[in-house]
C-alpha positions in Angstrom: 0.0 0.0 0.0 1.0 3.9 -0.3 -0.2 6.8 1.4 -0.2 9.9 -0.9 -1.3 13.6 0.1 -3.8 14.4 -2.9 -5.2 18.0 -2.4 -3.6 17.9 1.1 -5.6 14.8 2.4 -4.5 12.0 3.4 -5.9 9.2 0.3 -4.9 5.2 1.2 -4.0 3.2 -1.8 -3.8 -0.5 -2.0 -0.9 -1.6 -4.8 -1.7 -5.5 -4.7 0.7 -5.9 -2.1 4.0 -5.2 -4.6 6.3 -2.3 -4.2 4.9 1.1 -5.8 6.6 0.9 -9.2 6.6 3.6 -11.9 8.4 1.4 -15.2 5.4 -0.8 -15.0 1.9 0.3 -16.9 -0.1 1.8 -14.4 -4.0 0.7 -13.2 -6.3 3.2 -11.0 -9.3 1.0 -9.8 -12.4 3.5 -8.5 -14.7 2.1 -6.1 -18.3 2.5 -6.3 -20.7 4.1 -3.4 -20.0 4.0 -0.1 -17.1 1.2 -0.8 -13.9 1.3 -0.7 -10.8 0.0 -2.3 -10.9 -3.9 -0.7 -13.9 -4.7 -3.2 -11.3 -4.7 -5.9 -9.0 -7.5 -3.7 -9.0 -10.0 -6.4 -8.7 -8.3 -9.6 -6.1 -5.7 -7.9 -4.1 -8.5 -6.8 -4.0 -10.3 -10.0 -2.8 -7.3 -12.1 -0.1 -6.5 -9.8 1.2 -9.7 -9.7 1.1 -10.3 -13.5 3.4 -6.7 -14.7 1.2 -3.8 -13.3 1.6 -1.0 -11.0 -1.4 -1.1 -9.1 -3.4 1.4 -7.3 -7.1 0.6 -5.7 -7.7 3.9 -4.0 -9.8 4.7 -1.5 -12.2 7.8 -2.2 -11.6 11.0 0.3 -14.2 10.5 2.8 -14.2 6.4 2.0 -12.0 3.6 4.0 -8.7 4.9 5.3 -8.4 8.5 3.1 -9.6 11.5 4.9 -11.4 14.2 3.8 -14.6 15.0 2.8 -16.7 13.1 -0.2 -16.5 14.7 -3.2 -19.4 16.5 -3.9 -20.1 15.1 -7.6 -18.6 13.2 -10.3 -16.6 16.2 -12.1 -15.2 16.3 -8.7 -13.9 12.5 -8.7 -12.5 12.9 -11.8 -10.3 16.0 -11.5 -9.4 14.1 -8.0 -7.7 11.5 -10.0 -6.2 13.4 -12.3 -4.6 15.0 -9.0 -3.6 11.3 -8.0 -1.9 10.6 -11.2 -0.1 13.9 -11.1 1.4 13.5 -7.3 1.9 9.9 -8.2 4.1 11.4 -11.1 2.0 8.8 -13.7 1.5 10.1 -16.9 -0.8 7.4 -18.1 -2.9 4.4 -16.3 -6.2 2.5 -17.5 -9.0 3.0 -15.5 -11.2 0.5 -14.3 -14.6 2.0 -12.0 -17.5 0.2 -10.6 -20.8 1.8 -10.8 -20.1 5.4 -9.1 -16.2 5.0 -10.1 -17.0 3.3 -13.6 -18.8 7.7 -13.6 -15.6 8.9 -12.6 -13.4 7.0 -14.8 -15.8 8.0 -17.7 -15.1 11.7 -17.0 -11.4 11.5 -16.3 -11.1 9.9 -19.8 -13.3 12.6 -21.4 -11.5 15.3 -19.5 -8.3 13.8 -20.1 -7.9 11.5 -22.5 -4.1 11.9 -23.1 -4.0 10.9 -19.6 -6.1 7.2 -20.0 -5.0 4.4 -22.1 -8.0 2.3 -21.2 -11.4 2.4 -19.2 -13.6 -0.6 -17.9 -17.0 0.7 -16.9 -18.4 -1.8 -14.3 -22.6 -2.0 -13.5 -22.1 1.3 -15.1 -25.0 3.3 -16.7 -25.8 6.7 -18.2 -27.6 8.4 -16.9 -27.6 6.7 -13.4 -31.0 8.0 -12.2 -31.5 7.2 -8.4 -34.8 7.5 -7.5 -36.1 10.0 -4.6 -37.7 7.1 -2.4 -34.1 6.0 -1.8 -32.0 9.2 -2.0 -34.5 9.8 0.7 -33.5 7.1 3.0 -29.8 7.8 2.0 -30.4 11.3 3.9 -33.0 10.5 6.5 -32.7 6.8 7.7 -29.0 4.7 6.7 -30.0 1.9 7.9 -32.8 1.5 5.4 -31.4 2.8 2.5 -28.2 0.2 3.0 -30.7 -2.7 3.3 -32.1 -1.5 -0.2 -29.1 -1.2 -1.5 -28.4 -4.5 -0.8 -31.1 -6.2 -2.0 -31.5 -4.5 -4.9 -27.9 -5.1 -6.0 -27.7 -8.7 -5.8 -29.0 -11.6 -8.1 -30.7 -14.2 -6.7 -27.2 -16.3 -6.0 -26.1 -13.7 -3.9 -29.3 -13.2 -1.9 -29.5 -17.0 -1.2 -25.1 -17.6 -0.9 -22.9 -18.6 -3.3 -19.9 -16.8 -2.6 -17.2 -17.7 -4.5 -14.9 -17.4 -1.4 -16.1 -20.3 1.2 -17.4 -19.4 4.2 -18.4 -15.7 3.4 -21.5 -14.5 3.7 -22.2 -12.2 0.5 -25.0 -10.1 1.6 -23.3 -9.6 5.0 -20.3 -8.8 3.8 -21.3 -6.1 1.8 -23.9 -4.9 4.3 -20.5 -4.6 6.8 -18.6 -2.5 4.3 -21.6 -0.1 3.9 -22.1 0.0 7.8 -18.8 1.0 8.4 -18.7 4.8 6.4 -19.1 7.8 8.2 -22.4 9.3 8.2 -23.7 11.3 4.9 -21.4 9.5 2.6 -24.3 7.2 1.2 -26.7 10.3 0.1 -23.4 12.4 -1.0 -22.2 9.5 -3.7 -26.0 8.6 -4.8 -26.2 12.7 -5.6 -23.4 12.9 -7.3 -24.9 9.5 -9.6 -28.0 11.2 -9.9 -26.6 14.7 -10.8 -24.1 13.3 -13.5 -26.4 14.5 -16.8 -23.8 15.0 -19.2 -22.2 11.6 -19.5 -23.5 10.8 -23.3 -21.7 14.4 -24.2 -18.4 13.4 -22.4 -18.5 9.7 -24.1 -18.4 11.2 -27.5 -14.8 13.1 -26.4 -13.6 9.5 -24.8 -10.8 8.4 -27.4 -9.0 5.3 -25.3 -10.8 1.6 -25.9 -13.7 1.1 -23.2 -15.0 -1.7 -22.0 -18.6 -2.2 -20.6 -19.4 -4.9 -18.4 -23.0 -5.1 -17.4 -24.7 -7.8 -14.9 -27.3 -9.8 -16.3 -29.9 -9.6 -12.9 -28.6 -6.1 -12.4 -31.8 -4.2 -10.9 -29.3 -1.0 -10.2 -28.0 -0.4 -13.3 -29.5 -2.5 -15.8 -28.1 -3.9 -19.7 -30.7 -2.3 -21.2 -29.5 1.2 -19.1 -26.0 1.3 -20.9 -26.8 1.2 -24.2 -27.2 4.7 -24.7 -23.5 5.0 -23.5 -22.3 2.6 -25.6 -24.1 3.8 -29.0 -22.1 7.2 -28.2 -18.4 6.3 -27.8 -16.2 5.3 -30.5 -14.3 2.2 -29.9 -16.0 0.2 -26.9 -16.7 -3.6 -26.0 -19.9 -4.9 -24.1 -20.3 -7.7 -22.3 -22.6 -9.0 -20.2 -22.4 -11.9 -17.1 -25.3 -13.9 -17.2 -26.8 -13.9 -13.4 -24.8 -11.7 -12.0 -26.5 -8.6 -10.1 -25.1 -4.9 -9.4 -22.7 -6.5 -6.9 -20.5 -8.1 -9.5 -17.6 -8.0 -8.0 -18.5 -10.7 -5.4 -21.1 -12.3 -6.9 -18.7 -13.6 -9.9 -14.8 -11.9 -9.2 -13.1 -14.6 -11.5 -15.5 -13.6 -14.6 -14.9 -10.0 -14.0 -11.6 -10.6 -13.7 -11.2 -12.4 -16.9 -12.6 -9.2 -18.4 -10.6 -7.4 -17.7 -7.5 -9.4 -18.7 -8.9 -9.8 -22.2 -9.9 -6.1 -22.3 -5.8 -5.4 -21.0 -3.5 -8.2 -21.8 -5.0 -9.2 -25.6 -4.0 -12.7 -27.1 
């Protein structure tokens, strides 16, 4: 892991455990809302371990950065671009997950001499959330959380199934949303919500992207990323069969061979 001191806050970054290395193509993976950067364990593991310089960040205001949440997804993005720069990285692929798969989007439209490749994970544009649960998000955690959960898994994550034994899926992810501070839930759904001019920043996107959609996603559904995909100019879809919003855990090694195809061709 490194510490680094982006915009004077302290942001935590998780490099696969492998020593920070600059000669080594460079990979910037965004959480989504209200995680942080230990969703990413396998994939982040796997990359450093196989000739990439890793780093799974944690958001300010998420897991172990300080800070407060950035307020939308412009935000996010210029924050990046402030991580590369302190990280002295010219150039990394990006690889987000619904909230982050946002961010990455706009860095790579703000920036594209900065991105070399972008995987959009449970991603979807517009990401409309609607007002009965940005409701709860600001009034009542708990039961926004408990939505959240429901809603983002496929009936194999709701019943077990985790591909790691012994784990509890839904609990697990209910324990990462439990532990963020206060407000952080509401602040990252706004800032989905608020993000109208995705379409308009895809067309300006000139790095290959990658879209990888869930097949039971009730967050961010297949049908919900076409638009995206009709307006950039060199992309791949794919979707996994069964698997819900919560892709990461409900089926790591598929996403994971994603994104090795996507980044390590032939």
């Amino acid at each position: 892991m490194v510490e680094l001191a982006v915009n004077g806050e302290r942001t935590y970054a998780y490099t696969g455990g492998k020593v920070f290395d600059r000669s080594l193509p460079a990979m910037v993976f965004v959480h989504g809302a209200q995680h942080d950067h230990s969703v990413w364990a396998l994939q982040s593991r796997y990359f450093a371990n196989h000739g990439w310089m890793v780093l799974a960040v944690d958001l300010p205001g998420h897991g172990r950065s300080s800070g407060a949440p950035l307020p939308s997804i412009g935000a996010i993005a210029d924050w990046i671009v402030a991580l590369l720069d302190l990280a002295r990285i010219d150039r990394a692929a990006l690889i987000g997950h619904s909230m982050g798969s946002l961010a990455a989007l706009e860095t790579a439209a703000r920036r594209p001499e900065r991105v070399t490749h972008a995987a959009l994970l449970g991603t979807a544009v517009p990401m409309p959330v609607s007002n009965a649960l940005l409701d709860a998000a600001r009034d009542d955690e708990p039961r926004a959380r408990a939505m959240i959960n429901v809603w983002s898994h496929g009936p194999r994550g709701l019943m077990g199934g985790n591909a790691a034994p012994g784990l509890w899926m839904f609990g697990v992810n209910q324990r990462l949303m439990d532990r963020a501070a206060a407000g952080v839930l509401h602040n990252d759904l706004s800032a989905c919500n608020n993000y109208t001019n995705g379409i308009e920043s895809a067309a300006r996107v000139r790095c290959p992207v990658l879209i990888v959609t869930g097949g039971r996603d009730q967050m961010t559904t297949p049908r919900a990323a076409k638009a995206l995909a009709g307006a950039l100019k060199n992309v791949r879809q794919l979707m996994l069969d069964g698997a819900g919003h919560a892709m990461l855990a409900e089926q790591p090694d598929r996403v994971l061979d994603s994104l090795r195809e996507f980044l390590i061709p032939g």
